[in-house]
N, C-alpha and C positions, 0 to 999 in steps of 0.2 A: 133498463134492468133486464128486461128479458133478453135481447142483445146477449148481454155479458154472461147470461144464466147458459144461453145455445151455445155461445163461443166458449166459456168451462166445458162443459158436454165435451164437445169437442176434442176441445186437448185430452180430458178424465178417459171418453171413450173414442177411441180411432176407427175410424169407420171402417167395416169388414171387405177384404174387397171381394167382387161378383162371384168369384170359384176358388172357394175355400183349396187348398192345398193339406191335405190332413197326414198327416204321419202316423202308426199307431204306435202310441206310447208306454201301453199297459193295458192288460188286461183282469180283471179279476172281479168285482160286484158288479163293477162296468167295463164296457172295451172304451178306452180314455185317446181321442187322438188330439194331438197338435196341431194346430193349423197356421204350420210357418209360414204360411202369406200375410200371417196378419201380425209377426215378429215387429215391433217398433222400439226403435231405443228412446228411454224415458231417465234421465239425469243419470244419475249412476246403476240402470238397472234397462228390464224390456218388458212391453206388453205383452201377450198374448195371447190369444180366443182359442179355449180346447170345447171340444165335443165330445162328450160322456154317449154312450149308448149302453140301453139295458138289454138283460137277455132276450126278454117279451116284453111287452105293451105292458102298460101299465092304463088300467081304465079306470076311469073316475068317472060317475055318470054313464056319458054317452060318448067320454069321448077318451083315447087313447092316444095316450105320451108314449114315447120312444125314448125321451132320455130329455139332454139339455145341452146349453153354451153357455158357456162364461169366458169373462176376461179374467185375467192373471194378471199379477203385479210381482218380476222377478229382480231381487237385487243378486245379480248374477257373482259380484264379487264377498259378501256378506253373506250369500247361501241363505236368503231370505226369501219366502212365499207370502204374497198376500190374494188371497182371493175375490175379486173387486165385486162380483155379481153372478145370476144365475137366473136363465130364459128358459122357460120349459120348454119342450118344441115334442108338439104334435104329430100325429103320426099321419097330418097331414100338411107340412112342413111350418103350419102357422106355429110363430116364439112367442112363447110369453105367457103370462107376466112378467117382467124386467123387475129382480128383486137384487136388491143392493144389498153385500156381505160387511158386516161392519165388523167385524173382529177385524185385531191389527197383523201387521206381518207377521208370519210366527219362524222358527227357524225350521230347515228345512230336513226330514228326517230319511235317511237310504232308504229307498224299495218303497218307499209309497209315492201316490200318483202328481204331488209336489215334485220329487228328485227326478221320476221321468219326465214331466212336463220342464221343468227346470233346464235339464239334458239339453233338451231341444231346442227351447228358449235361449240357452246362454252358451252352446256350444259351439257355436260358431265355422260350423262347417254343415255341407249343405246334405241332406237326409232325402235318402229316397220316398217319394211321395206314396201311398198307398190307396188314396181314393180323393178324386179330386169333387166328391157330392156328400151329402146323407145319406143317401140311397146304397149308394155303392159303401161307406162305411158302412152302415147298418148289414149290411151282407156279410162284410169282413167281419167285423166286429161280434155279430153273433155267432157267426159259421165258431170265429176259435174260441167263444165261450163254450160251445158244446164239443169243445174236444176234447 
């Protein structure tokens, strides 16, 4: 049983590879990037892991978030968003809590960070990379927040 439990995982989440490839997608509460290295086609649609960054930290206790990851569930032909989960991530690069999103797909609306993320996901042509870390999104990401 546990077997079958690790091999679901697996197929549900595709494991990220080593140097994220980020694109930025959007900016506006958060700077939103893409990270088309981790693009997988799944039955009639694609996965994909974006990374949210906030303006500033965000501190809780002792300890300070920069933002988060998630995976994305896009049916690229249907114009459908599902949000599969969401990893905090530390402002010193440790994710998590891994919290799973259980609303269903919903459809997909122009100008919010579904239809850019989407873009990217289902567009099928290749996007110039803009930060291939955190570190270096987090730079991007906040410098055009404060512009």
């Amino acid at each position: 049983m546990i077997s079958l439990l690790l091999s679901l995982n697996l197929i549900v989440m595709p494991q990220t590879p080593v140097e994220p490839q980020l694109v930025l997608t959007g900016v506006g509460r958060f700077a939103v990037f893409a990270d088309v290295a981790s693009i997988t086609p799944d039955a009639d649609g694609v996965r994909m892991r974006a990374l949210q960054i906030s303006e500033e930290d965000l501190v809780i206790g002792d300890v300070a978030y920069v933002g988060g990851w998630s995976w994305w569930r896009f049916d690229c032909a249907a114009q459908t968003a599902d949000r599969l989960d969401f990893a905090s991530l530390r402002a010193d690069g440790i994710e998590g809590p891994l919290t799973p999103e259980a609303a269903p797909p919903y459809a997909i609306s122009p100008g919010g960070d579904a239809a850019e993320l989407a873009a990217a996901a289902c567009g099928g042509e290749a996007l110039a990379v803009d930060a291939t870390g955190v570190a270096e999104a987090m730079r991007l990401g906040r410098a055009r927040m404060r512009e």
